[in-house]
Each structure stands twice: as structure tokens, then as C-alpha cells.
C-alpha positions in Angstrom: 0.0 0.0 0.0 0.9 3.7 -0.6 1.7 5.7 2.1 2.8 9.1 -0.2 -0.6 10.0 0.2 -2.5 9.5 3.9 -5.7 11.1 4.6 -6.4 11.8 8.0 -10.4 12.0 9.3 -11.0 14.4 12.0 -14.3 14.3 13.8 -15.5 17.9 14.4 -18.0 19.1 17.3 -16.8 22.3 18.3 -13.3 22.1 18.4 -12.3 25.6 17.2 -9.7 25.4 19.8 -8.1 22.0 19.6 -7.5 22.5 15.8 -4.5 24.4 15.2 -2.5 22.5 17.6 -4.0 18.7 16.0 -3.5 19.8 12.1 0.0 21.4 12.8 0.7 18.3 14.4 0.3 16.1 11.3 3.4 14.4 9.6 4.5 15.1 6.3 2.4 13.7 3.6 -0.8 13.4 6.0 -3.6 15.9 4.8 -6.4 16.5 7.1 -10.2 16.0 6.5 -12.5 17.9 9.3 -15.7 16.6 9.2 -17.9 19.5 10.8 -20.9 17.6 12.4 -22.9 20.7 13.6 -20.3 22.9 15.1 -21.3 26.5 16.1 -17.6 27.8 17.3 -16.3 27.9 13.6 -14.5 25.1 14.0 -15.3 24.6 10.1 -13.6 28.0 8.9 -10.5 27.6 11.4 -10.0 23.8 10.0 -10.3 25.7 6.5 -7.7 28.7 7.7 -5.7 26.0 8.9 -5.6 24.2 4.4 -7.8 21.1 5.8 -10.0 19.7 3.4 -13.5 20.7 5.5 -16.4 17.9 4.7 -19.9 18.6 6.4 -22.2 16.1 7.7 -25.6 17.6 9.3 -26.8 14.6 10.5 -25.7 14.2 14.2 -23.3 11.6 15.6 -20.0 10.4 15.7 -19.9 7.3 13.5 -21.8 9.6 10.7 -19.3 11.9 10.9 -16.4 9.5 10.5 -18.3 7.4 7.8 -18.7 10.6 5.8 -14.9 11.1 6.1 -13.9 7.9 5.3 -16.0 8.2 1.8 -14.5 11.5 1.5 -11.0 10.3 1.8 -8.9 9.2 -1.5 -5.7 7.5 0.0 -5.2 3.5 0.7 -4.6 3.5 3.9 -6.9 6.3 6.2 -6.8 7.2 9.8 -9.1 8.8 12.0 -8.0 10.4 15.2 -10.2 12.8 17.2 -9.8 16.7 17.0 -10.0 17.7 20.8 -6.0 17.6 20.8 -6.1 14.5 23.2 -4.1 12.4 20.9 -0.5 13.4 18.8 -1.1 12.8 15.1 2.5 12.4 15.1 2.1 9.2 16.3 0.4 8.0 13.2 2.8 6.9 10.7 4.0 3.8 13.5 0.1 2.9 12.8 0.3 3.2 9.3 3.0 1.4 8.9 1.8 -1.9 10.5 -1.5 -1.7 8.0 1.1 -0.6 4.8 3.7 -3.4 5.1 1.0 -6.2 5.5 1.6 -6.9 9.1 -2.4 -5.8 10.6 -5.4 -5.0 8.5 -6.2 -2.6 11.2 -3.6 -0.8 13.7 -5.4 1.0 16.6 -3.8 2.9 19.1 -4.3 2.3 23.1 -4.8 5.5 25.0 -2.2 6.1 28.0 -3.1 8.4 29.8 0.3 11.1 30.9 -1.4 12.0 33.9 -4.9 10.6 36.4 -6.9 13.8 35.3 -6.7 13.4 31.9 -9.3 10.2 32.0 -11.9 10.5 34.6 -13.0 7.6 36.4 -16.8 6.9 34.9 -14.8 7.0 31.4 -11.9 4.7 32.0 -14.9 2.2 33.9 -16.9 2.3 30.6 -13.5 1.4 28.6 -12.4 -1.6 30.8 -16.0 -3.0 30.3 -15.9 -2.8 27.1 -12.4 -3.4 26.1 -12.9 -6.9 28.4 -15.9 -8.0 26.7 -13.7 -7.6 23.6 -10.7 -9.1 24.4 -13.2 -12.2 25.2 -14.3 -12.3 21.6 -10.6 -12.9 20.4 -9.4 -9.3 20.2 -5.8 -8.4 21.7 -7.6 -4.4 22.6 -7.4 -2.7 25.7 -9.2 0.1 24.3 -11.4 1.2 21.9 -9.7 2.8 19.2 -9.4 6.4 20.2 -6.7 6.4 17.1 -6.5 3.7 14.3 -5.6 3.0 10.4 -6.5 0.7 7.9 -6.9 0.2 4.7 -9.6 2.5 3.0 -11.3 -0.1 0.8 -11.4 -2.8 3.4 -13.1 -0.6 6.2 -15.5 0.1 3.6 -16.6 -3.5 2.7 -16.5 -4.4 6.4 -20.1 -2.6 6.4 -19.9 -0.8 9.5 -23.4 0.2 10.0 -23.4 2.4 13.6 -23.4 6.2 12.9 -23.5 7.0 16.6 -20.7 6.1 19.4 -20.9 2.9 18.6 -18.7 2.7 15.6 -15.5 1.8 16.4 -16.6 -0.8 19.1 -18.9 -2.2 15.9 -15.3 -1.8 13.5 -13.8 -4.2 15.8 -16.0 -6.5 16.4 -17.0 -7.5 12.8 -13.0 -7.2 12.1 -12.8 -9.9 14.7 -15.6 -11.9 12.6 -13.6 -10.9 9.6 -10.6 -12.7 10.9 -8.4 -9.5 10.7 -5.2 -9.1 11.9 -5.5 -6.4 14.6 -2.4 -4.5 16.0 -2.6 -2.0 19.1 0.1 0.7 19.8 0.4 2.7 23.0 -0.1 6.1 22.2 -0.4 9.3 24.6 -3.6 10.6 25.6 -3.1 14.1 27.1 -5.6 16.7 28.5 -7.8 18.2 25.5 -7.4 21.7 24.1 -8.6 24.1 26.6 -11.9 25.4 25.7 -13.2 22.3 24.0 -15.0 19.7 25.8 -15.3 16.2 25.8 -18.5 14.4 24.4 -17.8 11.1 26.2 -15.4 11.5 29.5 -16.4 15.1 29.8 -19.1 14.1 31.7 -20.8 10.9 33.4 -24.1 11.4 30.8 -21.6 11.8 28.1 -20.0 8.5 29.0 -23.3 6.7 29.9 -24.7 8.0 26.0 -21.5 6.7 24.9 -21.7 3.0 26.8 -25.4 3.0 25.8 -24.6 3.2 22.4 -21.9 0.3 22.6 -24.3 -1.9 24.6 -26.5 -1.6 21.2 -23.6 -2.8 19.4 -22.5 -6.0 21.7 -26.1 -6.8 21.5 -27.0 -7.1 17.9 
């Protein structure tokens, strides 16, 4: 697979403040896609300032967001990483790398958290849960994909149907049925961007929207 080329899909809710710091963090050769998914903080016009592609998707929800970037992107292998400036897209390329030379069909990356703050307590509960009732299906996870890559084509015929919170616990579970090769990297997780706040572990409802949705997922 080529790796000249690697689009990266950004999740956007009102992020206006994360996004400088997340798109000047790319590598070379990764170009941005912001998918605006309703925000009112211009988020889209700084993402636009800032020479990312800017894709909008009205319809609410995180998996619709990152579905809509995923048929937006062009490159074989795509990532998605969130925008809130939690994460260091410069740790992509180590993903990218597993998915380009053959060894994973997906490479996700496993959130460590650089200090107790940063991940509050009802959100690292929800994980465990959920990254448990994973690892019992056959997955080697102990999280759920805050950061991942894989090849474009093949996340698309995987058929991921979830365009809520649920999507990357769905992703991994039909990869599991798929028989894929999954690869997890430790990769920081740091305190957002001030003045941006967390739809999941910024708050216990957040988290228990966020579980709920999952819960749909494991049960189908």
C-alpha cells in the first residue's frame, strides 16, 4: 500500500480550539479531513484557515461523521484520530506502517493516559467494560480505538453500519468476525485543548450515552 498520500479524518463538534495544535501536528504527507458535524464555534472556517479539506455532515453523531470522512478520503490507507487535541497525530505513521507493510489489517492505538486527570474515572470504567468484553471475543484491545488506520477499501466492505458512538466498538468487532489481523500501539492521551469539551469523559451522561450506544452494538 501507498503511504505518499494519507488522509487523516477528523471528527468535528466544536473544536475551534483544539484545531491548530491537532492539524500542525500532522506528519509530512498526512492531509487532514475535518468533518464539521454541527459545530457552532467555527471550528469549520478555522479547520479551512488551517488548508484542511473541510467535509460537512448535518446529521448528528460520531460514526456519521467519520463514515462521511472515510468516503471523503482518497488515499489506501486512512486514519481517524479525534480533534480535541487528546491524541498526537504524530504518532500515526507507526500505525500506518503496521497496516502498509501487511503486518495488521487494522492498527489502533491504546490511549495512556500522561497523567490521572486526563481520563476520569466513569470513562476509564466504561472502557475496561468494554475493552474486556472484547478481548473475550478474540481481540488483543485494551481500548477502543481512540486512534486507528486501515486500509480505505477494506473498512468500507466491512459494512460498519453504527453512525453513533458505537462505531469503532462495531469496527472491531466485525473485524474480529472478519478474521483480521489487529495491532494495538500505545499512544499518549493528554488533556484536550482548553476550551473544548469532551462528548464522552467530559461528563458521566456523556460517558453513559457513549456505553449505551456500545451496549446496542454487543447486543445485535
Amino acid at each position: 500500500m501507498s503511504t505518499d498520500h494519507v488522509d487523516v479524518v477528523l471528527p468535528c463538534l466544536n473544536e475551534a480550539g483544539a484545531l491548530p495544535g491537532v492539524l500542525g501536528g500532522l506528519p509530512a504527507g498526512y492531509h487532514a479531513i475535518v468533518v464539521d458535524n454541527g459545530s457552532t464555534d467555527g471550528s469549520a472556517e478555522v479547520a479551512a484557515g488551517l488548508g484542511a479539506r473541510v467535509v460537512r455532515e448535518p446529521r448528528p453523531g460520531y460514526g456519521a461523521a467519520v463514515h462521511t470522512g472515510l468516503e471523503a478520503a482518497t488515499s489506501e490507507v486512512v486514519c481517524f484520530v479525534d480533534a480535541d487535541g487528546s491524541l498526537d497525530p504524530g504518532e500515526l505513521p507507526r500505525l500506518v506502517a503496521a497496516v502498509a507493510r501487511g503486518e495488521a489489517e487494522l492498527a489502533v492505538g491504546r490511549g495512556m493516559p500522561v497523567a490521572a486527570r486526563v481520563w476520569p474515572w466513569h470513562a476509564r470504567a466504561g472502557n475496561l467494560l468494554l475493552a474486556g468484553l472484547l478481548r473475550r471475543r478474540g481481540l488483543p484491545v485494551h481500548d477502543i480505538a481512540p486512534m486507528r488506520a486501515v486500509g480505505r477499501t477494506a473498512l468500507l466492505e466491512l459494512g460498519v453500519l453504527d453512525r453513533a458512538f458505537g462505531y469503532p466498538l462495531e469496527m472491531l468487532i466485525r473485524a474480529a468476525r472478519a478474521g483480521w489481523r489487529v495491532r494495538e500501539f500505545d499512544v499518549a492521551y493528554r488533556e484536550r485543548a482548553k476550551g473544548t469539551t469532551s462528548k464522552v469523559s467530559g461528563s458521566v451522561r456523556g460517558t453513559a450515552r457513549a456505553v449505551r450506544d456500545m451496549s446496542r452494538v454487543l447486543a445485535r
